[in-house]
MARFI-725650 format. One record per residue (C-alpha): residue in three letters; x, y, z. Coordinates in Angstrom, 3 decimals. Layout:
<pts>
<aa=ALA&X=X&Y=Y&Z=Z> .
...
</pts>
This chain:
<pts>
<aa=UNK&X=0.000&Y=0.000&Z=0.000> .
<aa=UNK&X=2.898&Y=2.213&Z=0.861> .
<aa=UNK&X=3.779&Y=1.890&Z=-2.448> .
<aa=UNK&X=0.812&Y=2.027&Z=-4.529> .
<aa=UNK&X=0.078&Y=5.386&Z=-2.475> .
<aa=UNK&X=3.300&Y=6.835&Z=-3.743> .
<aa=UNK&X=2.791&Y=6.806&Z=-7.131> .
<aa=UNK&X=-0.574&Y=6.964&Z=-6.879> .
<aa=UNK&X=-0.436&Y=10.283&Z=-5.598> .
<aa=UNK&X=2.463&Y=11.136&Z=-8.333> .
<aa=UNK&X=-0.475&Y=10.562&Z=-11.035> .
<aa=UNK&X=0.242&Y=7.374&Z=-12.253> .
<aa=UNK&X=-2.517&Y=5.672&Z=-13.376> .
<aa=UNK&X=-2.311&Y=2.046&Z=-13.090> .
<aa=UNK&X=-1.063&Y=2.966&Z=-9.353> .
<aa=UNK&X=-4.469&Y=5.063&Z=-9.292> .
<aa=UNK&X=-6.204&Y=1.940&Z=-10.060> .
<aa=UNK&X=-4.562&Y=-1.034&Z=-8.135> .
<aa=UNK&X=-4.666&Y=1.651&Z=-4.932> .
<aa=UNK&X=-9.121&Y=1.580&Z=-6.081> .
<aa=UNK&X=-8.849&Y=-2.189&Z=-5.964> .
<aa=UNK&X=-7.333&Y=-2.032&Z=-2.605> .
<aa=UNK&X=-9.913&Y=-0.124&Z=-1.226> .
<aa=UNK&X=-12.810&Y=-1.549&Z=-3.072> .
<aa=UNK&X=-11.727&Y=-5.666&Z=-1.182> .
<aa=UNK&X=-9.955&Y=-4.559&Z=2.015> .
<aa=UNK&X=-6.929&Y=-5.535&Z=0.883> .
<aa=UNK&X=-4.323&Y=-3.518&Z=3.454> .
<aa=UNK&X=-6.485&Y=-0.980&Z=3.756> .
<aa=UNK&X=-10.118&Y=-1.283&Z=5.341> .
<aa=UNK&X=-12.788&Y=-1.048&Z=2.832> .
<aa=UNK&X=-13.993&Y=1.958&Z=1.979> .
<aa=UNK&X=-16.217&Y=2.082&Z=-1.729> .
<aa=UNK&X=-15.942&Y=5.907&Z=-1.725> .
<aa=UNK&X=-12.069&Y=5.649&Z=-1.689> .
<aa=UNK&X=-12.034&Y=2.983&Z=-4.226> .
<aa=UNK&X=-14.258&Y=5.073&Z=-6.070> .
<aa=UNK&X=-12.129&Y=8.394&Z=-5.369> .
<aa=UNK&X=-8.909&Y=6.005&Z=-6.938> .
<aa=UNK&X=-10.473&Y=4.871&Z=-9.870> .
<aa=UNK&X=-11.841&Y=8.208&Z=-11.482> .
<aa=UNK&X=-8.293&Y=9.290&Z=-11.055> .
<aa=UNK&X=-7.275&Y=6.365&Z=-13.171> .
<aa=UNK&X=-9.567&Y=6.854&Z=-15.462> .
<aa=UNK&X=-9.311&Y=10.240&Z=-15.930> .
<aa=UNK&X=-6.193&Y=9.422&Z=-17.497> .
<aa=UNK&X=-7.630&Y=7.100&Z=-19.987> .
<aa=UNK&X=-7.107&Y=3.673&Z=-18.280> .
<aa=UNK&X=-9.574&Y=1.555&Z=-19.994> .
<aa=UNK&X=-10.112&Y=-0.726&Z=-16.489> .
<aa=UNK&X=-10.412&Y=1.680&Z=-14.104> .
<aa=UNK&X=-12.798&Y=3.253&Z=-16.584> .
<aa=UNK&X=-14.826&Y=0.020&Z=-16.779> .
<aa=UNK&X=-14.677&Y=-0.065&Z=-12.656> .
<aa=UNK&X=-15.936&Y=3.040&Z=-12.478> .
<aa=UNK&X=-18.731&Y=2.480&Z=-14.248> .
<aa=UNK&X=-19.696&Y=-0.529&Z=-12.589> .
<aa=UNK&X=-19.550&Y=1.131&Z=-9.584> .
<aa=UNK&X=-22.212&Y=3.500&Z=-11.188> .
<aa=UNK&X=-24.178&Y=1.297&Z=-12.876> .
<aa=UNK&X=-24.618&Y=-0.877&Z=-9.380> .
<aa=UNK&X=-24.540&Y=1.888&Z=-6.813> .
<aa=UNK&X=-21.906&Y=0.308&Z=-5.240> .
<aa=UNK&X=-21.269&Y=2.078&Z=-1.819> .
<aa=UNK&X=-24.542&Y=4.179&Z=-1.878> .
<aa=UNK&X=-24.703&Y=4.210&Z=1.805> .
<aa=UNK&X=-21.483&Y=5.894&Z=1.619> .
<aa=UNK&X=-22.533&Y=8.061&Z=-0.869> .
<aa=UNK&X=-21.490&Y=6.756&Z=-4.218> .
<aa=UNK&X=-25.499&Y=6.040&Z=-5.445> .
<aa=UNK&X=-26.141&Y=4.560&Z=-8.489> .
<aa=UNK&X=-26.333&Y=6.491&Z=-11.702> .
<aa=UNK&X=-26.840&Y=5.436&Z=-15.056> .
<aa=UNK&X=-26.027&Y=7.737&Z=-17.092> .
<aa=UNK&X=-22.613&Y=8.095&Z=-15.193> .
<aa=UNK&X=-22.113&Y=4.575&Z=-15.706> .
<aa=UNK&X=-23.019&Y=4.597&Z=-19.666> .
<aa=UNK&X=-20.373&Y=7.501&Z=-20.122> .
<aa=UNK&X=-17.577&Y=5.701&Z=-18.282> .
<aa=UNK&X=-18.655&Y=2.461&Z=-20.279> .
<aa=UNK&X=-17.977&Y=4.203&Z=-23.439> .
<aa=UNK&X=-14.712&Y=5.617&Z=-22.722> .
<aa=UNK&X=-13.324&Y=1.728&Z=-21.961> .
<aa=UNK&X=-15.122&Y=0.660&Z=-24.637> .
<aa=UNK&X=-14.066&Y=2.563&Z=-27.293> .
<aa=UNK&X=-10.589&Y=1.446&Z=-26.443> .
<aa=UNK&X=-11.709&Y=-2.095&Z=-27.264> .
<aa=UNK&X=-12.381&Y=-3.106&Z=-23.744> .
<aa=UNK&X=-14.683&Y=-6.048&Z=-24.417> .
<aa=UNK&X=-16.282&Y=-6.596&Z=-20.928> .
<aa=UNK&X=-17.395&Y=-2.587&Z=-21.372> .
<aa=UNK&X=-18.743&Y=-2.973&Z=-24.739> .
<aa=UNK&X=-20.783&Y=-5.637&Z=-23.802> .
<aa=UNK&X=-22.029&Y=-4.160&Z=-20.686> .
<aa=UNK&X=-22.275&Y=-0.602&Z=-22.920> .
<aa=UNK&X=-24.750&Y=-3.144&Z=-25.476> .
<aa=UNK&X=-26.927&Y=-4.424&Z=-22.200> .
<aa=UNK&X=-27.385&Y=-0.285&Z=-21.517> .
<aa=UNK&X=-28.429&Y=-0.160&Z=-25.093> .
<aa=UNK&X=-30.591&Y=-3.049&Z=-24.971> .
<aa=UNK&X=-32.742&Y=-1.767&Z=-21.921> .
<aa=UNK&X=-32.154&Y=1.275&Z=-22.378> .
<aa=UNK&X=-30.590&Y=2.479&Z=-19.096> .
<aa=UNK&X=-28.373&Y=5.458&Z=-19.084> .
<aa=UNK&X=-29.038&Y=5.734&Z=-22.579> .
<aa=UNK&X=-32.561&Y=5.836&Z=-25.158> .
<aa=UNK&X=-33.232&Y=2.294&Z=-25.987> .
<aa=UNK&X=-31.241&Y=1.447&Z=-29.428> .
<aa=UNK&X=-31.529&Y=-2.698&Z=-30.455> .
<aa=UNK&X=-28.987&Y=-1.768&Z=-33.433> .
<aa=UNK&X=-26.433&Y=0.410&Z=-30.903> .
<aa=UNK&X=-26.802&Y=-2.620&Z=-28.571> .
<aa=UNK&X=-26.386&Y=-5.313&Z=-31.022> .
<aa=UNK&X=-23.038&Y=-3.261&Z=-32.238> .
<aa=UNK&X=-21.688&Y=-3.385&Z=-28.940> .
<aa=UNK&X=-22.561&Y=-6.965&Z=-28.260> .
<aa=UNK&X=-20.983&Y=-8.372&Z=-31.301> .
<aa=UNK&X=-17.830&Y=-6.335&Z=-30.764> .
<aa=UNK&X=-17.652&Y=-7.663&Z=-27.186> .
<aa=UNK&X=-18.578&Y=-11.497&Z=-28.837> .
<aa=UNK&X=-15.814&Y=-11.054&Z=-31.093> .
<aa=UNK&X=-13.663&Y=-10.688&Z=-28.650> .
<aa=UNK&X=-13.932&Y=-13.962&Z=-27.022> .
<aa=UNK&X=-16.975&Y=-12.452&Z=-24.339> .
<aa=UNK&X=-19.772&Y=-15.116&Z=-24.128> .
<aa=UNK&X=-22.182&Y=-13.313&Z=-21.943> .
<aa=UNK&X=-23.411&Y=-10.924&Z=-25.010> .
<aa=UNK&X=-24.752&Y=-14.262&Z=-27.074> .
<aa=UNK&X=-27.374&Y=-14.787&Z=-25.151> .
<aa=UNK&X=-28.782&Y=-11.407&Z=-25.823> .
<aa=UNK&X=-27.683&Y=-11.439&Z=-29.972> .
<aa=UNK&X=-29.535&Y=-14.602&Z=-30.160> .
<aa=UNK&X=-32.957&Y=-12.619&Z=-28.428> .
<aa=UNK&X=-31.925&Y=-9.606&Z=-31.074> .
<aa=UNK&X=-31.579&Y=-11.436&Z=-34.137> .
<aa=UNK&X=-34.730&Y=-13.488&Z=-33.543> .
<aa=UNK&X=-37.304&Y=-11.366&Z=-31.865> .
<aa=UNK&X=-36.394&Y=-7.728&Z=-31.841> .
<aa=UNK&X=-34.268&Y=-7.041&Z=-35.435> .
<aa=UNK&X=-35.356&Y=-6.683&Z=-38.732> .
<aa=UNK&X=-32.527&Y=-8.154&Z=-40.832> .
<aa=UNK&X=-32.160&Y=-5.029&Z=-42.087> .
<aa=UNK&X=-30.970&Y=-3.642&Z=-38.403> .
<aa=UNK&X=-28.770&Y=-7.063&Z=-38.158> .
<aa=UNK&X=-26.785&Y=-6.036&Z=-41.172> .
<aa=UNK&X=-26.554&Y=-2.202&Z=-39.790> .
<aa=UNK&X=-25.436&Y=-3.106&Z=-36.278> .
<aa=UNK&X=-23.138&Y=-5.412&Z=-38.173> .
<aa=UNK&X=-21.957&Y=-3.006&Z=-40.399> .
<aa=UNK&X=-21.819&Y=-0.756&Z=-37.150> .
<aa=UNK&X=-19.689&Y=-2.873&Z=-35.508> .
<aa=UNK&X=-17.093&Y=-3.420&Z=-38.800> .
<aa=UNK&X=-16.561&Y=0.553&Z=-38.737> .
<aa=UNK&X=-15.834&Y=0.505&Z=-35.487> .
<aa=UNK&X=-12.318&Y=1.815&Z=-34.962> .
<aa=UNK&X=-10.742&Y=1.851&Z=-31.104> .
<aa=UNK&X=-9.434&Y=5.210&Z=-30.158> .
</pts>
């Protein structure tokens, strides 16, 4: 922890985040969700794709709302874009469940199909469940090939 705190506090990110971990499972430190919380924006304020993606799950399950970190959705769908268009699969795919239900974010079966596949693609199986539902019940073929299409354009940043 000594450590981690060091650099943590000289702005390096992946310090940022494994000091967030620490906090977020009691590991040397006690638990404390708002901490965690406070690590991992700092993380992913620099761009790093996981702490991004922890931050949003912290959102997206109002982890720690007793201690003040309540769930928000929106806040979740915008840190679950950043990681995700860096090609972080386990955000797109949570990024195409937002789509899906449309939480954070208007409801968009195309945007969430694009999102699942590119998470699939990556070796993710969670999102086939939900592309199988799509492709049968909800899409048109016509939105299969645009999501599709969607999802061949897309270009990490």
């Amino acid at each position: 922890m000594k450590w981690y705190r060091k650099a943590a506090e000289q702005n390096l990110a992946n310090a940022q985040y494994n000091l967030g971990v620490c906090y977020a499972h009691g590991e040397g430190v006690v638990k404390d969700q708002v901490e965690a919380v406070k690590w991992y924006r700092k993380a992913a304020e620099q761009n790093l794709a996981l702490a991004q993606y922890n931050l949003a799950v912290c959102y997206d399950r109002g982890v720690g709302c007793r201690d003040g970190v309540a769930e928000d959705q929106v806040e979740a769908v915008k840190w679950y874009r950043k990681a995700a268009e860096q090609n972080f699969a386990e955000a797109q795919y949570n990024l195409g469940i937002c789509y899906e239900r449309g939480d954070g974010v208007a409801e968009d079966w195309v945007e969430a199909y694009k999102w699942l596949l590119l998470a699939a693609r990556q070796g993710v199986e969670a999102p086939k469940e939900h592309m199988t539902v799509l492709e049968s019940k909800l899409l048109t073929p016509e939105q299969i090939a645009q999501g599709q299409k969607r999802a061949r354009e897309f270009k990490p940043r």
